[in-house]
KOLKE-270892 format. One record per atom (N, C-alpha, C, O): y, x, z; residue number from 1; atom name. Coordinates in steps of 0.001 Angstrom, whole numbers, plus 500000, padded with zeros to 6 digits. Each point is the difference from the previous one (the first is absolute). Layout:
<nodes>
Y;X;Z;NUM;CA
...
</nodes>
This chain:
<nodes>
232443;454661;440177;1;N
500651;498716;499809;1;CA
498942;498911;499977;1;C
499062;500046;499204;1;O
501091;499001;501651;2;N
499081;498681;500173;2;CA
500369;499058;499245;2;C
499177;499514;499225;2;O
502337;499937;500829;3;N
500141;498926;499476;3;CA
500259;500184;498433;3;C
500650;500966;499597;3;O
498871;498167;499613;4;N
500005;499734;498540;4;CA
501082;499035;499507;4;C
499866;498781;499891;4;O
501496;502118;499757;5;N
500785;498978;499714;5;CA
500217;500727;498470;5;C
500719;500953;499699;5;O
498160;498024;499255;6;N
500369;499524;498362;6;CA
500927;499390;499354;6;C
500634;500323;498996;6;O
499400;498488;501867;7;N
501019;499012;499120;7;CA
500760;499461;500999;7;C
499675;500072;501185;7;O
501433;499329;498369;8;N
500841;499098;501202;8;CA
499384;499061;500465;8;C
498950;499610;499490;8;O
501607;499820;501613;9;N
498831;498718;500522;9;CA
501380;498761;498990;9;C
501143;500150;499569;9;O
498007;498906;500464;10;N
500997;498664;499606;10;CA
501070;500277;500768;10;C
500945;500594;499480;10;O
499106;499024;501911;11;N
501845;499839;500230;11;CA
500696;501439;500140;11;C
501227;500020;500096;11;O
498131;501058;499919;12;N
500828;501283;498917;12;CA
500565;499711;498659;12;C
501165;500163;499640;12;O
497818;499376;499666;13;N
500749;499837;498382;13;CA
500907;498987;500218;13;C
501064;500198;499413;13;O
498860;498342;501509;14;N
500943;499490;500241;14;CA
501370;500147;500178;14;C
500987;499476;499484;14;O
498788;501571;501586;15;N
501182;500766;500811;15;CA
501075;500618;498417;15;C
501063;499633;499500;15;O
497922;501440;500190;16;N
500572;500935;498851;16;CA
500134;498904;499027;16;C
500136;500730;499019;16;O
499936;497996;500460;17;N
500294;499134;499109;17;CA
501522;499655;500311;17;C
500824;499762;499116;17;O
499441;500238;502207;18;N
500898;499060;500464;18;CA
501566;501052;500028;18;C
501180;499670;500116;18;O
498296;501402;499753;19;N
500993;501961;499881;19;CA
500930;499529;498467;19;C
499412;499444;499073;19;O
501897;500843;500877;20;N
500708;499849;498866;20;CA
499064;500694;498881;20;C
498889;500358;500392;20;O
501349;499802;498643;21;N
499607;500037;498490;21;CA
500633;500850;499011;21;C
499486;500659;499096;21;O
501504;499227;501183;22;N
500887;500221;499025;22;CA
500735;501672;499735;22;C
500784;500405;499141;22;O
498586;500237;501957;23;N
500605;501739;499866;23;CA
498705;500604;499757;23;C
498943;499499;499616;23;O
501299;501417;500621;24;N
498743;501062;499256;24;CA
499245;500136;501761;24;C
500475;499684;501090;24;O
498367;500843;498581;25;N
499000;499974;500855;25;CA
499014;501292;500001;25;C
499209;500236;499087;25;O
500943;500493;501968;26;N
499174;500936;500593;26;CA
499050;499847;500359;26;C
500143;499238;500956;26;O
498008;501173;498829;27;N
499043;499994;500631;27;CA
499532;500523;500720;27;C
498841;499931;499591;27;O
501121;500644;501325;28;N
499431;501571;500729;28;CA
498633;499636;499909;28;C
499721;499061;500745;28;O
499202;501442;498486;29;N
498603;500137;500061;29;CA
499304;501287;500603;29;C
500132;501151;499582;29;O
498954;498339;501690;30;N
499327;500941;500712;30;CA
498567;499383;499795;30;C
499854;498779;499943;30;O
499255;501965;499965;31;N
498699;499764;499452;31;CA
498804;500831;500215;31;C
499869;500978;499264;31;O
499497;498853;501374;32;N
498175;500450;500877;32;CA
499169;499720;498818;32;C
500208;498853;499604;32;O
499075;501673;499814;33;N
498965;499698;498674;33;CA
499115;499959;501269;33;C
500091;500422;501153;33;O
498618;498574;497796;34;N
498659;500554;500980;34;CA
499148;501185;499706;34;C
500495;500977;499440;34;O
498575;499000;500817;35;N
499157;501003;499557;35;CA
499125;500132;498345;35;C
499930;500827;499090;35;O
499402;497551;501287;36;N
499202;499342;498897;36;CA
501120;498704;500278;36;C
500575;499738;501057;36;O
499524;499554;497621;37;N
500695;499287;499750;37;CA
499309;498489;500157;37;C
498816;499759;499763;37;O
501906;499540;500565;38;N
498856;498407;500751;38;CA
500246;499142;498873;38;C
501043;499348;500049;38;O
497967;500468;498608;39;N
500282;499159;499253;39;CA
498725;499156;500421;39;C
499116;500461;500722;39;O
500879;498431;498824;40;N
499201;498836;499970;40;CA
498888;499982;499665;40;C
499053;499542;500639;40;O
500926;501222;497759;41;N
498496;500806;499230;41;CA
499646;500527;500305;41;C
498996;500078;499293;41;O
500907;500786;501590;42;N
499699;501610;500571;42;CA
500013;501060;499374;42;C
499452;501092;500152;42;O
501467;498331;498875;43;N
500547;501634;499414;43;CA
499914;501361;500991;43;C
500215;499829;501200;43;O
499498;501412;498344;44;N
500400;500693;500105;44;CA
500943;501179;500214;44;C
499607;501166;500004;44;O
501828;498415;500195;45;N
500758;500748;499761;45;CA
500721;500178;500949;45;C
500180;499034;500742;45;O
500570;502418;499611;46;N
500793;500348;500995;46;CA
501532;499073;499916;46;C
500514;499428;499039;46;O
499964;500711;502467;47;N
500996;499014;499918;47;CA
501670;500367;499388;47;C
500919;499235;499710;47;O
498977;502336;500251;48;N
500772;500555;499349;48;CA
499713;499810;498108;48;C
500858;500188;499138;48;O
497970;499478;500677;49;N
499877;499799;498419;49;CA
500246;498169;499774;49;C
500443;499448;498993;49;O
499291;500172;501767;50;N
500134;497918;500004;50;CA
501473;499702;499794;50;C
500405;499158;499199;50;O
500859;502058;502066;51;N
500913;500229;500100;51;CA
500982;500617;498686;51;C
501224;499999;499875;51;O
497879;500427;499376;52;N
500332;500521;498567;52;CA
500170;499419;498889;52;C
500847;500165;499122;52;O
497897;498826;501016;53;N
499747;498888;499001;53;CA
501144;498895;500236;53;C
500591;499415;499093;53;O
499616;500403;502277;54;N
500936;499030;500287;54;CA
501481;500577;499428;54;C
500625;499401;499125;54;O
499745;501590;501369;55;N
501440;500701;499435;55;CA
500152;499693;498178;55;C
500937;499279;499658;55;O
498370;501139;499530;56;N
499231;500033;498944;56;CA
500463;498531;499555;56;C
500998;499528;499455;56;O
498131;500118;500905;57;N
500440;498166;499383;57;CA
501054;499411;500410;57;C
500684;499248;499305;57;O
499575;501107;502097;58;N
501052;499268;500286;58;CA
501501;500585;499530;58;C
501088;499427;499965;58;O
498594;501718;499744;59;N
501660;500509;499400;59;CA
500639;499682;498835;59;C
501135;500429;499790;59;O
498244;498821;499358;60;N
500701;499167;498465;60;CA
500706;498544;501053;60;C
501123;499714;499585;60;O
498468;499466;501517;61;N
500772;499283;500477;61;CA
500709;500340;500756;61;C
501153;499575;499934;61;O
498559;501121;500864;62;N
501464;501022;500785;62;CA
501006;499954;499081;62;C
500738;499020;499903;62;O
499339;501768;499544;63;N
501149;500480;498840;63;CA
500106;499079;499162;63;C
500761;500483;499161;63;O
498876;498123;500391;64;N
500198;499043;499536;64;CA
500856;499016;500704;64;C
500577;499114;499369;64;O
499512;500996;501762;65;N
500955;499440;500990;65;CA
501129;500790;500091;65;C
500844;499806;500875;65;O
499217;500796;498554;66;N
501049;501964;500053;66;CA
499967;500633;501517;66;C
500978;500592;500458;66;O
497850;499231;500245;67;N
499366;500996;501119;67;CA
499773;501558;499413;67;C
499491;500251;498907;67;O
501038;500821;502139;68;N
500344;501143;499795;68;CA
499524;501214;501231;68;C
500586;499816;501067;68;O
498731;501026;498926;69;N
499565;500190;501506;69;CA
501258;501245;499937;69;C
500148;500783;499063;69;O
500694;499160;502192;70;N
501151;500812;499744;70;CA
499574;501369;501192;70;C
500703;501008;500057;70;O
498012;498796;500860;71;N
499987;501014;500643;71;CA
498357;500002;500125;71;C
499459;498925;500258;71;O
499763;502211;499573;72;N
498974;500542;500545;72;CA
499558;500807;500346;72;C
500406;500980;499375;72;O
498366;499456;501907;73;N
500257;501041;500808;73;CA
498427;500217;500226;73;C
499279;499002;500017;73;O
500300;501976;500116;74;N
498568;500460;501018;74;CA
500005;499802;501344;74;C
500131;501081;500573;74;O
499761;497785;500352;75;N
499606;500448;500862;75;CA
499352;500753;500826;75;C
498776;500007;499871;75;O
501808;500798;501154;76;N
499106;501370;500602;76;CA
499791;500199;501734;76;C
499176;500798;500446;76;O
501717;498334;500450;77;N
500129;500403;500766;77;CA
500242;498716;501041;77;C
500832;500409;500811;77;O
498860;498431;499468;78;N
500886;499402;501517;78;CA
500892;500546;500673;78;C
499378;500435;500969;78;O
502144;499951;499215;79;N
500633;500494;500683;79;CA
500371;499149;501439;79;C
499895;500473;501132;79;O
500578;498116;498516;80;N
500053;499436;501416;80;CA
499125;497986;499445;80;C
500296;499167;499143;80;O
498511;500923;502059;81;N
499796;498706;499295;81;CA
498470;500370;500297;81;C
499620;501169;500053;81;O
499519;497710;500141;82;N
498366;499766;500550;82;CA
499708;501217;498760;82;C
500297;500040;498806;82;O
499009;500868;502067;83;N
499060;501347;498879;83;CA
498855;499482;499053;83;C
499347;500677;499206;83;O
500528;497638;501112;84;N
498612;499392;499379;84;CA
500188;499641;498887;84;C
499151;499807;499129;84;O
502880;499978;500756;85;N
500305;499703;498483;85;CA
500524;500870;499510;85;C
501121;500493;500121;85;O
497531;499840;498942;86;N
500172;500756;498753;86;CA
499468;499391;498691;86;C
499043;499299;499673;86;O
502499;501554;499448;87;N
500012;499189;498745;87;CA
499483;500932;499068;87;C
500022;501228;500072;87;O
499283;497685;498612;88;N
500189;501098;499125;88;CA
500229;499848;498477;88;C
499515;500616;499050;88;O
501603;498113;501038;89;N
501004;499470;498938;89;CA
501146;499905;500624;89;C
499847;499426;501078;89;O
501473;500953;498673;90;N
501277;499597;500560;90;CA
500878;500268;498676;90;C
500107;501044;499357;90;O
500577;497506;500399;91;N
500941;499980;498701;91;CA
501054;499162;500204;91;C
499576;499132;500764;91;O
501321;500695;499030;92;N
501561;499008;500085;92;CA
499783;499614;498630;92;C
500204;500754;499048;92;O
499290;497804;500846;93;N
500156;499340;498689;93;CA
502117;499067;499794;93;C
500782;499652;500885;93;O
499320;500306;497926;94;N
501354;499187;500109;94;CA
499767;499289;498858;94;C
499478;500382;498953;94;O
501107;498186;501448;95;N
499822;499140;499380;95;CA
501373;499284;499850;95;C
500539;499486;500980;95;O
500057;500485;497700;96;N
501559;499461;499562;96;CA
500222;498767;500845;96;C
501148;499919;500437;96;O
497904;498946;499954;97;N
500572;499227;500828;97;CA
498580;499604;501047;97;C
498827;500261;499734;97;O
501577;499202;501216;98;N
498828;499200;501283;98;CA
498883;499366;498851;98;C
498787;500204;499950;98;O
502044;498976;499175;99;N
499241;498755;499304;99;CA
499547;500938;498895;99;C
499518;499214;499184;99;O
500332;502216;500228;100;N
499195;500851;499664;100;CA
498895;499891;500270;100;C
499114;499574;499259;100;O
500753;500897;502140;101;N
499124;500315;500849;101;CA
499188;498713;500250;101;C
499034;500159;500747;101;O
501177;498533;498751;102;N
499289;499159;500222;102;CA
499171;499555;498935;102;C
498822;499668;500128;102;O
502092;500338;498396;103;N
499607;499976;499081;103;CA
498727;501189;499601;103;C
499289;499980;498995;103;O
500696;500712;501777;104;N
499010;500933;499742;104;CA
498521;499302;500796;104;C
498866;499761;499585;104;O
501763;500085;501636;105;N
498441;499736;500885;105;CA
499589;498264;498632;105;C
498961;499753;499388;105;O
502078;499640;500635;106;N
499238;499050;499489;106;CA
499254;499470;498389;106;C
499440;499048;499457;106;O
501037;502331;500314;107;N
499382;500130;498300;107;CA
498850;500103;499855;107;C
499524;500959;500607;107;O
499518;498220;498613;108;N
498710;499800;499599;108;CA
499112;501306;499941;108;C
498884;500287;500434;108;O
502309;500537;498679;109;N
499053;501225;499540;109;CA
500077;501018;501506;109;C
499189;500902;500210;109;O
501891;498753;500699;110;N
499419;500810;501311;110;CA
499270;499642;500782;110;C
499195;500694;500621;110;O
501039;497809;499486;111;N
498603;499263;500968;111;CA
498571;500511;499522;111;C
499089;500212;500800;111;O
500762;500018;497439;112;N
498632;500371;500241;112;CA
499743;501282;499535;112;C
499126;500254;499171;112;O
501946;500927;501572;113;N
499608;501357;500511;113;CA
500219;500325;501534;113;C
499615;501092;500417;113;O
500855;498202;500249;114;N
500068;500125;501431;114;CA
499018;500488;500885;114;C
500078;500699;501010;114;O
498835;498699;498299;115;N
498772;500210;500974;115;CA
499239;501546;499716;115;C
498840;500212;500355;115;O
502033;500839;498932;116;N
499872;501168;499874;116;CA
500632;500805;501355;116;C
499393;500768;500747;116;O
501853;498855;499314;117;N
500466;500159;501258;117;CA
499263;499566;501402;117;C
499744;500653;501011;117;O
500074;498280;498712;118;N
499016;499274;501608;118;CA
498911;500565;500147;118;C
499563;500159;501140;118;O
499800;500241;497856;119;N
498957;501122;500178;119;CA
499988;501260;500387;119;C
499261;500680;500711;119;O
501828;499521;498603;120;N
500373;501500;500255;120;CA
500467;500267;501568;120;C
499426;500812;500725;120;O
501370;498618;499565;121;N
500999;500217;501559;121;CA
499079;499551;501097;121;C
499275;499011;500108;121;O
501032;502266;500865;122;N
499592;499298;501624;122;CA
501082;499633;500286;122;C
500051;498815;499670;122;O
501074;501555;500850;123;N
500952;499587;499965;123;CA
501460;500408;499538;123;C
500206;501075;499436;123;O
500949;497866;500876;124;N
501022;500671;498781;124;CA
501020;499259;501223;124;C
499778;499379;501039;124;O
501525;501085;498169;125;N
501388;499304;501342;125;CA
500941;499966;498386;125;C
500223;500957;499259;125;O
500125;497818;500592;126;N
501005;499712;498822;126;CA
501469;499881;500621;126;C
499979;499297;501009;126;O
500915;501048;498765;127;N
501060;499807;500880;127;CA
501497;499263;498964;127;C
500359;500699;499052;127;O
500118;498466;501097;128;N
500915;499307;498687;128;CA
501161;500740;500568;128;C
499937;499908;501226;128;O
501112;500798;498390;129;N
501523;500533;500134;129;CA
500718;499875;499022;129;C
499758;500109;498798;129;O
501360;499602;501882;130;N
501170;500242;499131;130;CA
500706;501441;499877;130;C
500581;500524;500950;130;O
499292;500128;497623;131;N
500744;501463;499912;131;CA
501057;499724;500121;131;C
500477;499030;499411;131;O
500276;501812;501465;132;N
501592;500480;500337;132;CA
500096;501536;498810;132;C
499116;500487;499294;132;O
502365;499932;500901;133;N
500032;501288;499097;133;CA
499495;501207;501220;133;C
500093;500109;501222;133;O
499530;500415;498034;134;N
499067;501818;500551;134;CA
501492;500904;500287;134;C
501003;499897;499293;134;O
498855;501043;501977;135;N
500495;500824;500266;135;CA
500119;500875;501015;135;C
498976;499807;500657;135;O
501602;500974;499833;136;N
499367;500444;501069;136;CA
499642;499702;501527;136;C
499341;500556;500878;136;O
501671;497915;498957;137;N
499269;499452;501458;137;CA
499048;499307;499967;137;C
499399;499505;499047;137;O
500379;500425;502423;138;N
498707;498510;500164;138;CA
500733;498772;500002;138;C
499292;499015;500207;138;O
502117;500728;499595;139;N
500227;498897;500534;139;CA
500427;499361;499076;139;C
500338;498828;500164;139;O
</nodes>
């Protein structure tokens, strides 16, 4: 994987600002750690441990927003899709409403753990959904 996509660009968060609010909200998180983790200091640390620290701190505001991770999985395999993306975080976060999910990015105490994550990730694919009910179709 070449491209480094961390954070939304401005008119992404735009875009996703402008998405109703008001129902509950699905995250699909896919996530590439690096090897050594790219902090600023030159810490030391693997990007799976930066990735730790970040989970770590950031999970008292998750769940302070009443964020809930309702699915997680090992990735193992690419079945259909570029063989270059491989993950090795994949979780469905849910968040009671859109404006959850905002209230989270814009809380003080997550702005200054974020950069655990930005260190940590080569790259990641955030995906916003709306849950339908589960059953045995796809449709």
């Amino acid at each position: 994987m070449t491209d480094a996509y961390l954070d939304p660009t401005r008119e992404i968060f735009a875009e996703l600002k402008k998405l109703t609010r008001d129902h509950p909200v699905d995250m699909l998180n896919l996530v590439s750690l690096r090897e050594h983790a790219a902090y600023g200091d030159g810490r030391d640390v693997t990007g799976a441990e930066a990735y730790a620290v970040y989970g770590r701190e950031s999970g008292p505001i998750f769940r302070k927003v009443g964020g809930e991770i309702i699915w997680s999985g090992e990735p193992q395999f690419v079945v259909i899709g570029p063989q270059s993306e491989q993950w090795d975080v994949a979780f469905i976060a849910r968040y009671p409403t859109g404006q959850a999910f905002l209230d989270m990015v814009y809380d003080p105490d997550y702005q200054a753990v974020v950069h655990h994550r930005q260190a940590a990730v080569r790259t990641s694919r955030l995906i916003r959904m709306r849950p339908r009910a589960s059953g045995a179709g796809f449709g």
